[in-house]
C-alpha positions in Angstrom: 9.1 8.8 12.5 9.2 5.9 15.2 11.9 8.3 16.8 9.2 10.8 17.9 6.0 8.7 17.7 7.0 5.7 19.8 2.8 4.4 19.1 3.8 4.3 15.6 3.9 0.3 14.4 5.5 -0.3 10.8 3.7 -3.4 8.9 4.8 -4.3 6.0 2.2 -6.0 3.8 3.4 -7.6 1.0 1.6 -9.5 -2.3 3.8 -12.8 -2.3 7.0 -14.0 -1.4 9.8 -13.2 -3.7 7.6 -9.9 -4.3 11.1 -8.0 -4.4 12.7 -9.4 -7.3 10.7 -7.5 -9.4 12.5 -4.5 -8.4 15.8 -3.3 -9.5 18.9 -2.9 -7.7 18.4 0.4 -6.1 15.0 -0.2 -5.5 15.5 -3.5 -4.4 17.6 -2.4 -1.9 15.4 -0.2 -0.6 12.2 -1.9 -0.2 14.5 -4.7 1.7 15.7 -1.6 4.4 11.9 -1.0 4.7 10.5 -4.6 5.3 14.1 -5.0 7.4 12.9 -2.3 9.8 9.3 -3.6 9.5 7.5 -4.8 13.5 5.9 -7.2 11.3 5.4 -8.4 7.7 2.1 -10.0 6.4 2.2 -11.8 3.4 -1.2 -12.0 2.1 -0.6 -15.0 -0.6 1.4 -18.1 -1.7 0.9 -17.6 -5.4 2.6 -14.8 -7.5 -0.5 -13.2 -9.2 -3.0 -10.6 -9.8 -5.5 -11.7 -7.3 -2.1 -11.1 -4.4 -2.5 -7.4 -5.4 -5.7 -7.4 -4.4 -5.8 -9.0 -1.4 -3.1 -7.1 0.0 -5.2 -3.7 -1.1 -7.9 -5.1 0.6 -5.9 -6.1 3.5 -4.8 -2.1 3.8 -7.9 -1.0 3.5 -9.8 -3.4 5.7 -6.7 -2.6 8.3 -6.1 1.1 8.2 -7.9 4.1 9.3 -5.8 6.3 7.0 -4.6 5.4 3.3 -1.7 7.5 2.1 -1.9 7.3 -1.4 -0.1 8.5 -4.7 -3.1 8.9 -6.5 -2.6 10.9 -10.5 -6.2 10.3 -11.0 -6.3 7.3 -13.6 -9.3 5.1 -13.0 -7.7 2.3 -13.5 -5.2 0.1 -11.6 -4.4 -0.8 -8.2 -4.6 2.8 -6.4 -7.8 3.3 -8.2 -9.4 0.0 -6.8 -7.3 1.2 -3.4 -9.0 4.6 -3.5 -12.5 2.9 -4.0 -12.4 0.6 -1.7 -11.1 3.0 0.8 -14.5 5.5 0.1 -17.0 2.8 0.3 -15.6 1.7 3.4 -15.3 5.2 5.2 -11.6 5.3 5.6 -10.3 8.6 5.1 -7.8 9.3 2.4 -4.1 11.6 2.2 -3.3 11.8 -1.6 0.3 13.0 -1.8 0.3 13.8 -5.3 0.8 16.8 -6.3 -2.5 17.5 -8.3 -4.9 15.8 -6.6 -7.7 14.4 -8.3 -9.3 12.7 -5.8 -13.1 14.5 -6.8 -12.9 12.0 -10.0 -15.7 9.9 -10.4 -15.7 6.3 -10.5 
């Protein structure tokens, strides 16, 4: 994507340190290539804990002028506070899954 739209500035915004280990090989291995090729990463806190997944959503949000989410529709979790915040702020919103649901609401 950088290839074509040189503008284009990768961030990688990450909950805590040591975020990766949670992932398994494969995936570990992949979310390192992406924060490897990242112009900058922001970690948004110290402590490993709920409250880091929310202020990195809220970082997004408050950052962004587009979120790109995979969004089933379940009211609960992360993407669904993502998705929220995102509305009540005006950002505009791409769900890539397949059946949207993004009419639910909240």
């Amino acid at each position: 994507l950088k290839r074509v739209h040189t503008d284009v500035e990768l961030v990688a915004v990450v909950p805590y340190e040591g975020f990766r280990r949670l992932f398994h090989a494969e995936d570990a291995e992949q979310y390192r290539r992406v924060v490897d090729a990242a112009d900058e990463v922001i970690v948004v806190s110290e402590d490993e804990s709920k409250v880091a997944y929310r202020l990195r959503n809220d970082y997004l949000v408050e950052n962004s002028s587009i979120v790109v989410a995979w969004f089933n529709g379940v009211p609960r979790g992360g993407t669904a506070y993502t998705i929220r915040r995102a509305r009540r702020k005006g950002v505009r919103i791409e769900n890539l899954y397949p059946q949207a649901q993004m009419e639910l609401e909240f």
